[in-house]
C-alpha positions as CSV (number, residue, x, y, z in Angstrom):
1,X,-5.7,-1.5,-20.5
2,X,-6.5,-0.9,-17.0
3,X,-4.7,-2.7,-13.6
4,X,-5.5,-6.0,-13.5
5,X,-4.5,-5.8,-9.6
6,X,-1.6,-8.6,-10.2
7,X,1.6,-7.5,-8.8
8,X,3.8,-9.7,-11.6
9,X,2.0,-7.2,-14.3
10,X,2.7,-4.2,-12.1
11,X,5.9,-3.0,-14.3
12,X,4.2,-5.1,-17.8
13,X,2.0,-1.8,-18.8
14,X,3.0,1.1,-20.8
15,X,3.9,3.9,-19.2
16,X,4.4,2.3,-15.5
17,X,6.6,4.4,-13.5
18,X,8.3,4.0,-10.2
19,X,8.3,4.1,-7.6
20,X,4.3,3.1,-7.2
21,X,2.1,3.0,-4.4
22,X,-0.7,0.8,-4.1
23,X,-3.5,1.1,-1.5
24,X,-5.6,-1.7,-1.4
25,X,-8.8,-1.0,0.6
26,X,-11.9,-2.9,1.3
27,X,-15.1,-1.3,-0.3
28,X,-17.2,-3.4,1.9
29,X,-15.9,-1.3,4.8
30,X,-16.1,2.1,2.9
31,X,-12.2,2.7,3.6
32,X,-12.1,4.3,0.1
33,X,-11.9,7.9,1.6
34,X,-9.2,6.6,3.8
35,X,-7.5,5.5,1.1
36,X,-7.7,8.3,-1.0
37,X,-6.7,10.5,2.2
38,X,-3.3,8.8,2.5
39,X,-3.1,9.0,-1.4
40,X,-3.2,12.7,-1.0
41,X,-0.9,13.0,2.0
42,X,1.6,10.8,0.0
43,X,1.3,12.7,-2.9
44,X,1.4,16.1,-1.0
45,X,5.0,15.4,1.1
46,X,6.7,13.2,-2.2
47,X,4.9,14.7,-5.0
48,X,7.9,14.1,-8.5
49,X,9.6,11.6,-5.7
50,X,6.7,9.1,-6.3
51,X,6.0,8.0,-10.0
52,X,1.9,6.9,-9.2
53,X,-0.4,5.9,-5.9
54,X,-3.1,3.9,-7.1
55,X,-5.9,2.8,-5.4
56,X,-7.0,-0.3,-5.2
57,X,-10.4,-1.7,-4.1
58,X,-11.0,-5.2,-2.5
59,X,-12.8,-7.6,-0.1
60,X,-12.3,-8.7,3.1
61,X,-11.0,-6.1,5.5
62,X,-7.7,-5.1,3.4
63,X,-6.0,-1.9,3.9
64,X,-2.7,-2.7,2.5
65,X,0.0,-0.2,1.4
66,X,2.6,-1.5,-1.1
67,X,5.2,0.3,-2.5
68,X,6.6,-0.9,-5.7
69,X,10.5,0.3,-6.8
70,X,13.4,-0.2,-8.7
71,X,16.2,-2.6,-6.8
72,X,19.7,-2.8,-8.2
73,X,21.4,-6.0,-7.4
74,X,24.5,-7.5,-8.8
75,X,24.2,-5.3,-12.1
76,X,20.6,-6.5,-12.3
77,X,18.0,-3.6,-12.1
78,X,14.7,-5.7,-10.9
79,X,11.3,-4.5,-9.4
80,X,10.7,-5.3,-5.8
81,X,7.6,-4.8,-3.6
82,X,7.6,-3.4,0.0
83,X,4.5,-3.7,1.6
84,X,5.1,-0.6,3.8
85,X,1.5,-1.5,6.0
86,X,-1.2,-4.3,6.7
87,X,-3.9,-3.4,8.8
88,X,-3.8,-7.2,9.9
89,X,-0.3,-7.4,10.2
90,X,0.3,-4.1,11.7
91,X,-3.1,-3.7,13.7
92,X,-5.2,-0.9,12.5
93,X,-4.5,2.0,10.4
94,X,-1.1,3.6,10.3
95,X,-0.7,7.4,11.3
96,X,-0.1,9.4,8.5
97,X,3.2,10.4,9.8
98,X,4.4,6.8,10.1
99,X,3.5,5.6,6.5
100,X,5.4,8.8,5.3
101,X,8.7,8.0,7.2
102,X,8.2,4.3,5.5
103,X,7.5,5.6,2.2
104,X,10.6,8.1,2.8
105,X,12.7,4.7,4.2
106,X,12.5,3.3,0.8
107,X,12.6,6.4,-1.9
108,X,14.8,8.5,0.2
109,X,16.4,7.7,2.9
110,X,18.7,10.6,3.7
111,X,15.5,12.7,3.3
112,X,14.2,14.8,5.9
113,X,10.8,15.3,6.9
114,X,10.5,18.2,9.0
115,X,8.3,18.4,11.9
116,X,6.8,14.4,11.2
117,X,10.9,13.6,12.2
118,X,11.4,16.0,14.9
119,X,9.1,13.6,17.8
120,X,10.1,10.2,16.1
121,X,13.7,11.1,15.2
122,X,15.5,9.4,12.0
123,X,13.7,5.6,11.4
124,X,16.1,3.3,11.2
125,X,14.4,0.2,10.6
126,X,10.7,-0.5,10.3
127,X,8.5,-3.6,9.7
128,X,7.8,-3.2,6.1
129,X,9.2,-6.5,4.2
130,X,10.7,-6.3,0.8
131,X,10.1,-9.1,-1.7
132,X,11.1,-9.4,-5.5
133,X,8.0,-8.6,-7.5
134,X,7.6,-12.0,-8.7
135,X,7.6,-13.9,-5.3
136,X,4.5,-12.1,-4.2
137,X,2.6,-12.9,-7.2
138,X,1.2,-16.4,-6.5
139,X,0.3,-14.6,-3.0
140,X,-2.9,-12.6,-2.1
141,X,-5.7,-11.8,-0.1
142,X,-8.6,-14.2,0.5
143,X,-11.1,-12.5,-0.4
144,X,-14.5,-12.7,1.5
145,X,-18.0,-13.0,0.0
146,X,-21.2,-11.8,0.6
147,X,-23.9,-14.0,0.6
148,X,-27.5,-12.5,1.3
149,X,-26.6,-9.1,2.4
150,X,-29.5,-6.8,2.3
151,X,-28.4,-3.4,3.5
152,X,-24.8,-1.8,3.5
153,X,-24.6,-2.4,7.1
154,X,-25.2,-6.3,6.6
155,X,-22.8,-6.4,3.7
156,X,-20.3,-5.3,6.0
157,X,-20.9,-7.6,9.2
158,X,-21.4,-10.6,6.0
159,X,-18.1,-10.1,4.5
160,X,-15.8,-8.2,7.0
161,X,-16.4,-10.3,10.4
162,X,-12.5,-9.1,11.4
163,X,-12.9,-5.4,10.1
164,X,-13.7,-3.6,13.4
């Protein structure tokens, strides 16, 4: 069974491993290659560190980069979700050096990452949030439709006014 795109079902499926990145990217925009991009830069700098990036296609201007890991709290091992970037929230896309340093932030703190650390200097904090898995369930995205769209270029003014 495939990823129903539910965050309370992210740790349900065989198999899941953590930490997992999720890129969430609007198709209407064409940000797949973007997303796939930052997939392989993660992948590249973390490689065994990070248990799966997935990427994840959606509506309505989203480019949102969650990161989904094991928190230990009073003797309770639970999953929580980070969402390390919003391109609504955060304004634009992030450079790839900043969503490594968040990813790092999270997975390995005490980790460093050579020459994307030697202008910015050890992050102390950033702007990512961290929820428990199951408060951000009932949340999500509003997702946009596109009503009458004849070419690619109408489909994205129809369903991604906020996207440029």
């Amino acid at each position: 069974m495939g990823d129903d795109g539910n965050p309370a079902n992210v740790g349900a499926q065989a198999g899941s491993v953590f930490p997992r990145v999720t890129i969430q990217f609007c198709t209407q925009c064409r940000w797949m290659l973007r997303a796939a991009y930052f997939a392989q830069e993660l992948l590249s700098t973390f490689s065994l560190s990070l248990g799966e990036v997935a990427l994840q296609p959606s509506t309505g201007g989203t480019f949102v980069v969650t990161i989904y890991h094991r928190q230990q709290t009073a003797g309770d091992t639970g999953i929580a979700s980070t969402v390390l970037w919003d391109r609504k929230v955060d304004g634009g896309f992030p450079e790839t050096k900043e969503l490594k340093r968040r990813v790092r932030d999270v997975i390995e703190p005490g980790r460093d990452l050579g020459h994307v650390d030697r202008q910015h200097g050890k992050a102390t904090a950033t702007t990512a949030t961290t929820e428990p898995v199951a408060a951000v369930a009932g949340g999500g995205e509003k997702q946009a439709e596109v009503k009458g769209a004849e070419s690619p270029d109408d489909a994205k003014q129809a369903g991604c006014e906020d996207c440029s």
